[in-house]
N, C-alpha and C positions, 0 to 999 in steps of 0.2 A: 693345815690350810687347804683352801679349796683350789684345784688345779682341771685346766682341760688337758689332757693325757690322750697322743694318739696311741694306740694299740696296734692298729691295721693300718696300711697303706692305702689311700682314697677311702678309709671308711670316717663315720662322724666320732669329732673327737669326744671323750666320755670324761664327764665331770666327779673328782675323787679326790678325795682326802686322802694330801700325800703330809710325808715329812722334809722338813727343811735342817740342814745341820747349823749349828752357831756361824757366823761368822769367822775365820781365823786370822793368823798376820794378816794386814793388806787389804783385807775386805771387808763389807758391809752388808746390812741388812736391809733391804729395802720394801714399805710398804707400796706397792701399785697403786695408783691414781688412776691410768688409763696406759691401754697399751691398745697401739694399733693394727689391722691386718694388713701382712704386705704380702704380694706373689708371691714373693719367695718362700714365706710359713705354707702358704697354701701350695709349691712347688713340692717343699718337702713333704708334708704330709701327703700330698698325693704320690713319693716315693721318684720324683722326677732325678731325682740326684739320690738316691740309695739311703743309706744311712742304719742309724741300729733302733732298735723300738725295745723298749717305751719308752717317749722324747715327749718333751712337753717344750711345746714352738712358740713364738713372739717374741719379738727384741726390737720395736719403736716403743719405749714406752716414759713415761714419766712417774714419779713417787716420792715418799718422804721416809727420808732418813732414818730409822728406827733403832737401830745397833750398829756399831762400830767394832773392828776387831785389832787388835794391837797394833799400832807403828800408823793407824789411819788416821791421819793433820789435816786432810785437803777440804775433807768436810766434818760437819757437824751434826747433832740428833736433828732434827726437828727440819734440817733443810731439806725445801724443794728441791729434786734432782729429776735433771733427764737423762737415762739410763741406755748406752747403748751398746751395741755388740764388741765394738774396737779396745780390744784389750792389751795392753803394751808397757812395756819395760823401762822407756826412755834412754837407755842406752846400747840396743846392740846394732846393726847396718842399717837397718831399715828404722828405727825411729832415732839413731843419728843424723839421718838425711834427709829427718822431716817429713817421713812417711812412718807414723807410728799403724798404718794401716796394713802394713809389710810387716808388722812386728817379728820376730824369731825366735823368740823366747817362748818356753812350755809353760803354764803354771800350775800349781798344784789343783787347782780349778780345771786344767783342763785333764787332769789323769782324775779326778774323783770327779766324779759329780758330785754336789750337794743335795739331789734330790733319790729320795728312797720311797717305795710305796709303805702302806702300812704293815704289810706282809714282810717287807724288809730288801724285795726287789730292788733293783739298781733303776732308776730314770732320769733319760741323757738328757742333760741340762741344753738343748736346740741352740745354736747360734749364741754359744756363752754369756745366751742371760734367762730363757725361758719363763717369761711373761704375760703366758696365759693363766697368769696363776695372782693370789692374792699376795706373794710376795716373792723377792728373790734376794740372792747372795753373790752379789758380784767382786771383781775386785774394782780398787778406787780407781783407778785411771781410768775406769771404763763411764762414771757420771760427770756432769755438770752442772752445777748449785746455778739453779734460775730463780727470779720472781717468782711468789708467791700468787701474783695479779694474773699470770697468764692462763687462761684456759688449760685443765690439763689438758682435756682432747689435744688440742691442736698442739699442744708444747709437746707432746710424744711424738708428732710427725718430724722433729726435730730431730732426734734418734736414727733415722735413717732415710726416708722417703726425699725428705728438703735437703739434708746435707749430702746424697746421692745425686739428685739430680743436679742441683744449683754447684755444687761443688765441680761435677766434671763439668762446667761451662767456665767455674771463677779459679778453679785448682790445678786442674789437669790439661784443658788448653789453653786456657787462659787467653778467651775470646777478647780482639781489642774493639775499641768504638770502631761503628762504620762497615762492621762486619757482616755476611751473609750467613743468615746459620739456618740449618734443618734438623727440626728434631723429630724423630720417628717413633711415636706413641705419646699418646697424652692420656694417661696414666698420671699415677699420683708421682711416680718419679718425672716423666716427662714435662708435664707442668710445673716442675721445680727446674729443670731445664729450660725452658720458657723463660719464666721469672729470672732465672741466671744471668741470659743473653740480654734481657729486657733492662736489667740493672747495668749490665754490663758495656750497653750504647749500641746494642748491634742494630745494623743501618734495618734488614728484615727479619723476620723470623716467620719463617715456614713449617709451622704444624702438619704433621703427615698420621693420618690414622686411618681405621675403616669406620669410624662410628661418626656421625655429622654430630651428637650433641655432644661427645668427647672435645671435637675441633670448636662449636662454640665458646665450652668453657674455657678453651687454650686462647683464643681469642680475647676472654674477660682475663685471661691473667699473663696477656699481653705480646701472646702472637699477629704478627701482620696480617699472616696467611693461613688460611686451614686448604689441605688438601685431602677429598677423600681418597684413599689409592686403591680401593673397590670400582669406582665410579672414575676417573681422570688416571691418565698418563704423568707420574709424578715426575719423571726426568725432563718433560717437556715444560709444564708448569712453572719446574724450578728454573731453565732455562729463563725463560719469560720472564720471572719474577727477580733475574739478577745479570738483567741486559745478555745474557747469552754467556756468562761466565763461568754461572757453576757456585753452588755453595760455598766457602770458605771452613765451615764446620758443617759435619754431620754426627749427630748425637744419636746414636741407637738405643735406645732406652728397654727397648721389647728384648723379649729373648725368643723371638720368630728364626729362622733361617733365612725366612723369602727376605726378612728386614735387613738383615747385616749383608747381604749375596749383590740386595738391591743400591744399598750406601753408597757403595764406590763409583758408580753410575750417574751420583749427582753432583758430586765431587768439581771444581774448580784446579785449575793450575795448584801447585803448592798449598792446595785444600787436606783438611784432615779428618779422618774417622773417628770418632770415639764410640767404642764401644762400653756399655754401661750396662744394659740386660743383658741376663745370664739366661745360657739356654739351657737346654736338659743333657745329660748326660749323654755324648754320644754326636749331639747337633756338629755338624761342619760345615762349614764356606767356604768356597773361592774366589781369589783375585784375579787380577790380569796383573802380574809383578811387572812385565814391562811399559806397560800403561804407567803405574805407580812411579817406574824410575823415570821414567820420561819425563813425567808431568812434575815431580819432587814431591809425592804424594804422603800422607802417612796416617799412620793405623796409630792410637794411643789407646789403651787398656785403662779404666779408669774402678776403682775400686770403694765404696763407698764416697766416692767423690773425692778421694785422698783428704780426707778430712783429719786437720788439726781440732779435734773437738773442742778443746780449750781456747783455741783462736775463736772457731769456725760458729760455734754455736751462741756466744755471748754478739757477735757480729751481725746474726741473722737477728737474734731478737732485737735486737738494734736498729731492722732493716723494717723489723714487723710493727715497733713501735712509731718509727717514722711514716710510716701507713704504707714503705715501699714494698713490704712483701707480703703475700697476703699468706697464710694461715687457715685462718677459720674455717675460708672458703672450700678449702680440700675436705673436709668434714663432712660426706654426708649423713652418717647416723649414729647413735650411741647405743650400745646393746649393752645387759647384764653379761658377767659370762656364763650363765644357762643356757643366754640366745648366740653363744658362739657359732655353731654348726648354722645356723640363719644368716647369723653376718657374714661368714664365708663364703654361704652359696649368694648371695646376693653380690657378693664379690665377682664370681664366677660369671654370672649370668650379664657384669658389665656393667652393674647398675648402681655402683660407688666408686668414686677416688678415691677415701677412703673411709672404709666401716673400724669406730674404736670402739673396744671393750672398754665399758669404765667400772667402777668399785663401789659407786656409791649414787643414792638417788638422787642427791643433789646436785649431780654431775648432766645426768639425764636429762632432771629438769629446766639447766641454765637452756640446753639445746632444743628443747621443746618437743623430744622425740619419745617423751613418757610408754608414744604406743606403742 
C-alpha cells in the first residue's frame, strides 16, 4: 500500500510502498476514505514531542471496513467507520469510570506495530492508527460505523478535532447555559470549542486569536466576540464583555505558553481553566496558587475531549444533521496524498482549519478543489 512515512524530523514526508500485517484477535482492516491534518501529526513529525522514526502519522480519519479479525461483532465488511486514536479495554480504572481515554491496558498493537517497510524495517504505527496511508489495522474499540451519506472529509474531523474541542466544553467542564466562556485559538480544535459553548447556551463566547480571519470564522461558528491579542488587551476586553466578572471557562486550545501563563488572568470567582493544546516537550507555566485558592479557582486537564466515542460521536452527527453543528465548513481543501507535504505547509503558514487527504477523485470533486 501506499504510505507518507516520515524518515527525518521537520523534513517532508516521503511516499512508499509499505506492508500491512492481517488483522489478528480484535482487530480490523480498514480502507481510508479521508484522513485529516491535525497539529499534532505536524508537532510530531516536526519532532516537537520526540519519538522513534520511521512513523507514518494521521489519526482523524474515516473508511470502510475491509477485513475483520477473529472475536470482531461490533462491526461489519462494507461499513462506514470513523477511525480514531482512543483505544480501550472497557474494563480496567480508567474506562470503568467512563474515561475510556485514560485506558491502562497494553495491546498487542501497541508492542508490534503492524506496519513494516518493504525491506522488512519496522514502521511506528503514529498515534495507534497511522493514516497517512491507503489503509490501516486498528483494533475495534478504536471505530464508529457512521452513514454512509456523510461527507468523508468532514466525517474524519470527527476522529479528533470536533470530539476534542466540543468535548472539553460538553465532557470535561460541562459548561451550563448562561455561561461566560473564552476560548484561546480558533484553530480547527478551537472552533469545535466555540460550537461546544454555542450548543451548550453559553450567555458569551469570546474567541481570542492573533489572526482577524481565524476570529471571523469563530464568529460564523458562533462566537460573540473575536479578540485579536496581537492588536487589544484581552483581560480588559474580557472584563468588558462579562460586566467586570471574569470568564466562567477558559479553554486553551493552543499549545503556546504565552496562552496557558495568560488563562488564569481572565478567570472569574470560581472560574476554571481547561487546558486542551499540548505544548512541546519541555513548555512550562505558572500560576499564582493563592489567587486560585482564594478565588475557588481550577485547572481541568482535558484529553481528547474525554470522549465516549460510542456516545460522543453518533450524538455529534445527530448535531450536524439537525444543521446545529457545522462540519463542512472546517474543510478548507482536499489534497491526494502526493500533495501531502503541500497540505502541511499550508497548514503551517495558517492558511486551513483544516487540509484532508482523501483517496479518491470523487472525493475531490464533491469539494471542488480538483486544483
Amino acid at each position: 500500500m501506499k504510505a507518507a512515512v516520515c524518515r527525518e524530523f521537520g523534513k517532508p514526508l516521503v511516499i512508499e510502498d509499505v506492508n500491512l500485517a492481517k488483522p489478528q484477535a480484535s482487530e480490523l482492516r480498514v480502507k481510508i476514505l479521508a484522513t485529516a491534518i491535525c497539529h499534532t501529526d505536524i508537532s510530531y513529525a516536526d519532532g516537537a514531542w520526540g519519538g522513534t522514526l520511521p512513523a507514518i502519522y494521521g489519526h482523524e480519519s474515516v473508511g470502510i471496513v475491509e477485513e475483520l479479525g477473529a472475536g470482531v461483532s461490533s462491526v461489519k465488511v462494507g461499513d462506514h467507520v470513523v477511525v480514531t486514536l482512543i483505544r480501550s479495554c472497557g474494563h480496567c480504572r480508567g474506562c470503568s469510570r467512563g474515561m475510556p481515554v485514560t485506558c491502562e491496558t497494553s495491546f498487542p498493537l501497541d508492542t508490534k506495530s503492524p506496519l513494516t517497510s518493504k525491506s522488512g524495517e519496522s514502521i511506528v504505527q503514529a498515534m495507534r492508527t497511522g493514516s497517512f496511508a491507503e489503509y490501516v489495522v486498528v483494533h475495534d474499540s478504536q471505530v464508529v460505523v457512521i452513514s454512509k451519506d456523510i461527507k468523508s472529509a468532514s466525517a474524519s474531523l470527527l476522529a479528533c478535532g470536533v470530539i476534542t474541542g466540543f468535548g472539553a466544553v460538553t465532557n470535561t467542564a460541562k459548561v451550563e447555559p448562561g455561561s461566560h466562556v473564552v476560548v484561546i485559538g480558533a484553530g480547527g480544535v478551537g472552533l469545535n470549542s466555540v460550537q461546544g459553548a454555542r450548543v451548550s447556551g453559553a450567555r458569551s463566547i469570546v474567541a481570542v486569536d492573533l489572526s482577524d480571519s481565524k476570529l471571523e470564522a469563530a464568529k460564523k461558528f458562533g462566537a460573540t466576540h473575536g479578540i485579536n491579542s496581537g492588536k487589544e488587551d484581552v483581560a480588559k476586553r474580557v472584563q468588558d464583555i462579562t460586566d467586570g466578572r471574569g470568564a466562567d471557562y477558559v479553554f486553551v486550545t493552543v499549545g503556546a505558553k504565552q496562552a496557558f501563563d495568560s488563562s488564569h488572568g481572565l478567570l472569574a470567582k470560581s472560574g476554571t481553566v481547561v487546558l486542551v493544546g499540548m505544548p512541546a516537550k519541555g513548555v512550562m507555566s505558572e500560576i499564582d496558587p493563592g489567587t486560585m485558592v482564594a478565588y475557588s479557582q481550577n485547572i481541568l486537564g482535558s484529553k481528547m475531549g474525554a470522549a465516549r466515542i460510542q456516545v460522543d460521536i453518533p450524538n455529534l452527527i445527530s448535531l450536524y444533521e439537525q444543521g446545529r453543528l457545522k462540519l463542512d465548513e472546517l474543510v478548507t481543501k482536499t489534497y491526494p496524498l502526493e500533495e501531502i507535504n503541500e497540505a502541511i505547509a499550508a497548514v503551517k503558514r495558517g492558511e486551513a482549519l483544516r487540509n484532508v487527504i482523501v483517496f479518491n477523485n470523487s472525493e475531490i470533486d464533491r469539494w471542488g478543489h480538483e486544483d
